[in-house]
N, CA, C and O of each residue as an XYZ file, in Angstrom:
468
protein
N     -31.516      1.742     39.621
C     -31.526      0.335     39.301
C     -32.922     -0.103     38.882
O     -33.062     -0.783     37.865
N     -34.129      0.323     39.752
C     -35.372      0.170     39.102
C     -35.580      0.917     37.864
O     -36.072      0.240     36.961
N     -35.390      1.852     37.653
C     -35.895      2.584     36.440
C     -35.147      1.386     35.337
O     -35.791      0.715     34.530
N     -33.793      1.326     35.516
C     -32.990      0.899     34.355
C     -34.000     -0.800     34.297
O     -34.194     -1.338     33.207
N     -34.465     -1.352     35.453
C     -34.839     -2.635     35.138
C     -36.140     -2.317     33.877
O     -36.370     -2.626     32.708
N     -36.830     -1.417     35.105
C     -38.277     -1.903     33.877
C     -38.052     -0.906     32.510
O     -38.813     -1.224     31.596
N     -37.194      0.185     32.215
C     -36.673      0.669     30.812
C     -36.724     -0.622     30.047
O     -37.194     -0.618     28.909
N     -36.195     -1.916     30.686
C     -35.322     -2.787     29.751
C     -36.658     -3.469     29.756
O     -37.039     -3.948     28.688
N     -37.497     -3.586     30.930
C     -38.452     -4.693     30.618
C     -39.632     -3.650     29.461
O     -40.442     -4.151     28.681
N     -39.523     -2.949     29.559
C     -40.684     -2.283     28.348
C     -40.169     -1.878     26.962
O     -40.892     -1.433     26.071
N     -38.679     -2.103     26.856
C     -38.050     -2.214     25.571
C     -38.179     -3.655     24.797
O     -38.426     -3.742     23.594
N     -37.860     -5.385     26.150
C     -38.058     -5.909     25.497
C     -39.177     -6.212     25.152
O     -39.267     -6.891     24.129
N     -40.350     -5.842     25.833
C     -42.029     -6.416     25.461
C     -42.142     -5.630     23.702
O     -42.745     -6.342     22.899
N     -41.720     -4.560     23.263
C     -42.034     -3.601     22.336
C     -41.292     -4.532     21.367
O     -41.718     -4.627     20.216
N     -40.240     -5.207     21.745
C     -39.283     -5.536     20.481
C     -39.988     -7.346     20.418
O     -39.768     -7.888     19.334
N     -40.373     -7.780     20.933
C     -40.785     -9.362     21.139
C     -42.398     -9.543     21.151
O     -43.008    -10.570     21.451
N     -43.098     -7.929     20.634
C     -44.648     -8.266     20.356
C     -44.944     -7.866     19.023
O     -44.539     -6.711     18.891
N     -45.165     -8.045     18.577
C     -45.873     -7.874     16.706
C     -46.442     -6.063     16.899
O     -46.982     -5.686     17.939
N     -46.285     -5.480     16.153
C     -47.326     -4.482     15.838
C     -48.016     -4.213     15.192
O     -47.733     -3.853     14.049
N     -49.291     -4.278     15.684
C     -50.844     -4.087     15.195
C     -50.886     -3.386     13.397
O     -51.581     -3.849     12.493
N     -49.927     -2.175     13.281
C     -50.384     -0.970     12.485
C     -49.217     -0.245     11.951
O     -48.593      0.375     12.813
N     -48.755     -0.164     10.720
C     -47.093      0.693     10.117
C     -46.970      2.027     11.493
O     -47.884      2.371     12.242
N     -45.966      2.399     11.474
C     -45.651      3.087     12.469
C     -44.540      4.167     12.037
O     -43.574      3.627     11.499
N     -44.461      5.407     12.133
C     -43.429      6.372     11.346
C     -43.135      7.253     12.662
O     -43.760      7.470     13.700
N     -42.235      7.548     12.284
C     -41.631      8.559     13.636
C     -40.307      9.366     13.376
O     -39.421      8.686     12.859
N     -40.047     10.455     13.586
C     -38.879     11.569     13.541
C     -38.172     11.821     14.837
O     -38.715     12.003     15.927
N     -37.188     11.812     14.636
C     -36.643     12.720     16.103
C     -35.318     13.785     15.547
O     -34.866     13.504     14.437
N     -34.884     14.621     16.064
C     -34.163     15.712     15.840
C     -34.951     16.682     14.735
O     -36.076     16.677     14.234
N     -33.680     17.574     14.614
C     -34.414     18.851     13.865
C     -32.872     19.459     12.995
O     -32.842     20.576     12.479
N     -31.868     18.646     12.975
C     -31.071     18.946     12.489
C     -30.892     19.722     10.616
O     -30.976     19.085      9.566
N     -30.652     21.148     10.769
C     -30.815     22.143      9.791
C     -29.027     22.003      8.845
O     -28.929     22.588      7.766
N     -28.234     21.492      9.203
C     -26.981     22.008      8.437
C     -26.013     20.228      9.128
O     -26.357     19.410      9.982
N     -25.082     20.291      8.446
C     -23.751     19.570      9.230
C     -23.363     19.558     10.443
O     -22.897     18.620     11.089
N     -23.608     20.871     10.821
C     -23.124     21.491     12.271
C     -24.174     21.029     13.139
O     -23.910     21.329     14.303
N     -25.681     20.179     12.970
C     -26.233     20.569     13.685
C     -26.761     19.044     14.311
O     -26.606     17.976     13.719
N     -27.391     19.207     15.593
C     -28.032     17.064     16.202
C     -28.197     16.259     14.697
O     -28.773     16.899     13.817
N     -27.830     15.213     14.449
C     -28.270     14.530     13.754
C     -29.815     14.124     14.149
O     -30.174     13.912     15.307
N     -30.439     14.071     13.307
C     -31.754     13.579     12.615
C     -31.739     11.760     12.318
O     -30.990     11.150     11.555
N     -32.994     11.120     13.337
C     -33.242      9.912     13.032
C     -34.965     10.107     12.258
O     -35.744     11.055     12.355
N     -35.095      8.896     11.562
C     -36.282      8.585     11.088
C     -36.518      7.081     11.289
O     -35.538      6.412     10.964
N     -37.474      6.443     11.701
C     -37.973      5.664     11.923
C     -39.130      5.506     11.170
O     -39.898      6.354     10.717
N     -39.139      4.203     11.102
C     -40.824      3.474     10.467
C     -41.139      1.729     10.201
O     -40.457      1.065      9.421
N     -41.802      1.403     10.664
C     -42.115      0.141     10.561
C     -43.652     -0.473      9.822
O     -44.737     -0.039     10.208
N     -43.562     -1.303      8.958
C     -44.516     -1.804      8.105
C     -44.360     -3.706      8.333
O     -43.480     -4.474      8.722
N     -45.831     -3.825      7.811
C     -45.749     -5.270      7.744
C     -44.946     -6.001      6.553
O     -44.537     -5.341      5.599
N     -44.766     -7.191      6.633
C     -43.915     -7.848      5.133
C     -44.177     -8.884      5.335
O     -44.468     -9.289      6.461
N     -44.140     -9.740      4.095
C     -44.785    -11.377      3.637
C     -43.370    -11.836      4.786
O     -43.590    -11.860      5.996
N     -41.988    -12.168      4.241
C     -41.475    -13.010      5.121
C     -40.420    -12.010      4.942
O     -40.544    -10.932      4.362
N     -38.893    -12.692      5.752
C     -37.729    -12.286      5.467
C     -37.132    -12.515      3.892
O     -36.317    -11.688      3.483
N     -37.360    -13.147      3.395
C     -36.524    -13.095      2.077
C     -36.822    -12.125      0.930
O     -36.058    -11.826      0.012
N     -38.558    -11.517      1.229
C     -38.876    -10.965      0.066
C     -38.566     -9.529      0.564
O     -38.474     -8.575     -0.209
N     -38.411     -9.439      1.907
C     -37.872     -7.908      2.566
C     -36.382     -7.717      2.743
O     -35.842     -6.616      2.643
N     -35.823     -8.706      2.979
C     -34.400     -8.020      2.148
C     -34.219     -7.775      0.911
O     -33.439     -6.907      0.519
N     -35.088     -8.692     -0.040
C     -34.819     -8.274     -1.679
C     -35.237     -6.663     -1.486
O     -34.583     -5.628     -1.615
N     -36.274     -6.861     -1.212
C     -36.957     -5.445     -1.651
C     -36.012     -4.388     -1.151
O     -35.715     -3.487     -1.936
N     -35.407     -4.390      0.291
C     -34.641     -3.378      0.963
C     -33.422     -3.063     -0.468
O     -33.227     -2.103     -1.213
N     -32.877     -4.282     -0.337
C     -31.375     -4.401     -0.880
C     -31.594     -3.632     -2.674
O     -30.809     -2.791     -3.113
N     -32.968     -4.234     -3.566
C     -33.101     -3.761     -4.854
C     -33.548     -2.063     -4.590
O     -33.411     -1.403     -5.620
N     -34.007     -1.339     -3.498
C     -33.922     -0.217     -3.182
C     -32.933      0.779     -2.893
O     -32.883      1.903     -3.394
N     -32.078      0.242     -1.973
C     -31.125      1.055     -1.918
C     -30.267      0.840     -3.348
O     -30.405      1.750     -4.165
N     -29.804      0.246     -3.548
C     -29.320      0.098     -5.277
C     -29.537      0.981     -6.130
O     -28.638      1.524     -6.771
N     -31.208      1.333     -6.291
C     -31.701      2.095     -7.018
C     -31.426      3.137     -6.341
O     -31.141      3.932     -7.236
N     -31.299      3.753     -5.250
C     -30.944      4.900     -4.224
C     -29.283      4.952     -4.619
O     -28.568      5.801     -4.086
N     -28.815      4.123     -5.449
C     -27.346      4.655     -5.718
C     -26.278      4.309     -3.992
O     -25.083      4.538     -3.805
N     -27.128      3.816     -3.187
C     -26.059      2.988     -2.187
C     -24.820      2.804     -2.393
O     -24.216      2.642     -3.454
N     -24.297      2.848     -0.867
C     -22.957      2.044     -1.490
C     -22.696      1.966      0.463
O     -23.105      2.625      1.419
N     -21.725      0.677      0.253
C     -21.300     -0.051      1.574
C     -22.559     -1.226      2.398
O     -23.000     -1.469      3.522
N     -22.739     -1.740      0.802
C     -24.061     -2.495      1.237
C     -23.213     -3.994      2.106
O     -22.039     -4.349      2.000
N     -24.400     -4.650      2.984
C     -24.402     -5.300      3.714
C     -24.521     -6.362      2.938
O     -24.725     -6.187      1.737
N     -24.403     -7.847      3.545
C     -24.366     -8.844      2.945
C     -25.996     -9.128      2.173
O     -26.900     -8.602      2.822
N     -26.232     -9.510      1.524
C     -27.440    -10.323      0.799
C     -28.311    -10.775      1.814
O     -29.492    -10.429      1.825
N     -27.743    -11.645      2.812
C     -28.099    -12.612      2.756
C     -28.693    -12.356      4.669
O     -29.248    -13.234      5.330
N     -28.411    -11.157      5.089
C     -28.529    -10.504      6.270
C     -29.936     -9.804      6.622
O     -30.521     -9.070      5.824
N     -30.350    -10.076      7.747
C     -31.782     -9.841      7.882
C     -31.500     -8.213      8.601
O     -32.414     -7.713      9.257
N     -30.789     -7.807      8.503
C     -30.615     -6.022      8.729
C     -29.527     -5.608      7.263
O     -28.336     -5.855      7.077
N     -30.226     -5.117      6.669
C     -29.930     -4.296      5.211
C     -29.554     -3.115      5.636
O     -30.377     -2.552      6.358
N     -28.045     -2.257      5.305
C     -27.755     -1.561      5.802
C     -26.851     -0.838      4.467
O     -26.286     -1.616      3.697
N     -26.785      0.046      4.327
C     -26.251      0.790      3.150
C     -25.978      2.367      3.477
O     -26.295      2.814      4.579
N     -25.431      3.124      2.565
C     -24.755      4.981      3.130
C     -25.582      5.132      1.694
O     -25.187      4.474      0.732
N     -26.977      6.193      1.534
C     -27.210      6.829      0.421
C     -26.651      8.435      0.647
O     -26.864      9.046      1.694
N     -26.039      8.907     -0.300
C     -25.768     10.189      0.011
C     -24.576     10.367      1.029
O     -23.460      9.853      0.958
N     -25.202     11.431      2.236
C     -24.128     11.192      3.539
C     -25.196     10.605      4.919
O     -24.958     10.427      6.114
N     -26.367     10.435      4.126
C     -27.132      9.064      5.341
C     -27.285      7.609      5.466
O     -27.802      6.849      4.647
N     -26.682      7.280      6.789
C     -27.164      5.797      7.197
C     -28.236      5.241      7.167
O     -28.967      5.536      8.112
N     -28.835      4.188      6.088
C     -30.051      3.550      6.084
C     -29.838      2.571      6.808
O     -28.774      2.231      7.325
N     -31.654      1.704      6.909
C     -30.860     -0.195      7.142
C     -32.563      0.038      7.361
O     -33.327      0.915      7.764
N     -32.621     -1.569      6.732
C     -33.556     -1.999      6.702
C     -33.817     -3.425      7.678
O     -33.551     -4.442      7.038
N     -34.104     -3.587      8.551
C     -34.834     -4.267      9.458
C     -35.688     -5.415      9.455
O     -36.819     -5.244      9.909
N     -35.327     -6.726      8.968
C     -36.538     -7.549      8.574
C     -36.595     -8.613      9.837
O     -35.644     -9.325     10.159
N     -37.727     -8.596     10.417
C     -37.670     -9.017     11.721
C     -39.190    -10.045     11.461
O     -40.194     -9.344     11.332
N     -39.342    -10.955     11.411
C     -40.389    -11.306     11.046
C     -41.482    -11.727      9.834
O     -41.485    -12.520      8.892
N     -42.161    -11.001     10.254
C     -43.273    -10.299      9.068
C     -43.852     -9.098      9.397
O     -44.992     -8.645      9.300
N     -42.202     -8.453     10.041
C     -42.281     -6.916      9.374
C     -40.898     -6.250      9.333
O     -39.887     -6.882      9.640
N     -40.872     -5.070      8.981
C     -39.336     -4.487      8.444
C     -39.234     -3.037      9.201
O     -39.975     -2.076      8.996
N     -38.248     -3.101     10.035
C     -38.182     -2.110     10.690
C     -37.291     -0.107      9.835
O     -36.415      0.332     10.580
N     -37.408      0.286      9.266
C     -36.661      1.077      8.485
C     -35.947      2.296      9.498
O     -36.650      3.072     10.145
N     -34.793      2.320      9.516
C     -33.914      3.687     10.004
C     -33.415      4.296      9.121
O     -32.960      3.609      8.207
N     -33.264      6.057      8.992
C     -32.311      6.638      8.032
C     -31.907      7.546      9.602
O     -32.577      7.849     10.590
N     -30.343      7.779      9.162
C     -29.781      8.744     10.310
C     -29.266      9.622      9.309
O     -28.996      9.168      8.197
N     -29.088     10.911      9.599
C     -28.423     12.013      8.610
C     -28.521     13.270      9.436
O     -29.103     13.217     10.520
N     -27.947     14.496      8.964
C     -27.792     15.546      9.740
C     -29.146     16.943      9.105
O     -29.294     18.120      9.433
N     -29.918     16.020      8.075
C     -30.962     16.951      7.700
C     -32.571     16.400      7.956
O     -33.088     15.486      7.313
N     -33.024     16.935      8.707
C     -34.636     16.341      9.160
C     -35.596     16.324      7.776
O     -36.511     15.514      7.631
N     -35.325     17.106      7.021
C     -36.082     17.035      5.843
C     -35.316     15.562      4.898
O     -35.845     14.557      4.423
N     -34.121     15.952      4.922
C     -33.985     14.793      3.997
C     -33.887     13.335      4.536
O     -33.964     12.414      3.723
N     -33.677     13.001      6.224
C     -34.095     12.179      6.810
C     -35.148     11.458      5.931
O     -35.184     10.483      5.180
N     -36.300     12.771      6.562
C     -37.592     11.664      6.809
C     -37.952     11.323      4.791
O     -38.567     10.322      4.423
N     -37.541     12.130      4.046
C     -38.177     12.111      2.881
C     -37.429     10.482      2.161
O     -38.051      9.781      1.362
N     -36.156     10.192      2.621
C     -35.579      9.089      2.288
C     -36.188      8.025      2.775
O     -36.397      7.116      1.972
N     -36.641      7.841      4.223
C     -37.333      7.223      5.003
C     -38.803      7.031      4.195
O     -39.182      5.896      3.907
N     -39.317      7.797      3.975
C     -40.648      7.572      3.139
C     -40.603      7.040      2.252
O     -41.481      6.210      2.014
N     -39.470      7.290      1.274
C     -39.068      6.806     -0.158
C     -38.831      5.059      0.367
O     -39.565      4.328     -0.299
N     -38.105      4.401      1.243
C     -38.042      3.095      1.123
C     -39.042      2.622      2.202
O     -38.866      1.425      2.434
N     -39.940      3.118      2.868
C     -41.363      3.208      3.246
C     -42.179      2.769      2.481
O     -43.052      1.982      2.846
N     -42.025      3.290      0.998
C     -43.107      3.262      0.299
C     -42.375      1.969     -0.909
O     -42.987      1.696     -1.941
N     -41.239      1.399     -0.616
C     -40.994      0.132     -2.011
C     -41.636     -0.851     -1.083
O     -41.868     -1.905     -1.675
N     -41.959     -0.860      0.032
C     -43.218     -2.304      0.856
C     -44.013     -1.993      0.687
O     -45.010     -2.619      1.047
């Protein structure tokens, strides 16, 4: 019961404080279909919400997306390929996830809409 309290109290301080500095991160190692799916993470700063969903939403587009999320939604979420993106606009900054079953092509997609902010 303690662990689970302060888990939650050091999840919400992380999600309800600004961060200082862009932030990138991998987890899994997934090699084939068969194997853990692969997350990628990364977070950057952004002017406001409106110009970071454009940017998310005119990205995945160009990424050939499809099962895009509303316009008008401050989590941009789209399938490139056979990975789950979504773009994150929380502020004045944009949180980026790709999930997929390849760590290489994870993180390289992840970089790719990393790099349209």
């Amino acid at each position: 019961m303690i662990k689970s309290t302060l888990l939650a109290a050091a999840l919400a301080s992380t999600i309800n404080s600004p961060a200082p500095a862009p932030t990138v991160m991998s987890f899994g190692a997934g090699l084939s279909a068969n194997d853990a799916p692969s997350l990628g993470l990364a977070q950057k700063a952004v002017e406001n919400n409106i110009a970071c969903r454009t940017k998310a939403r005119s990205k995945f587009i160009e990424l050939g997306a499809r099962d895009l999320s509303s316009p008008d939604s401050n989590s941009q979420w789209g399938t490139v390929s056979n990975m789950r993106v979504v773009a994150w606009c929380r502020g004045n900054q944009v949180v980026i996830g790709v999930s997929g079953h390849n760590y290489n092509s994870v993180n390289e997609l992840r970089d790719i809409i990393y790099d349209a902010y």
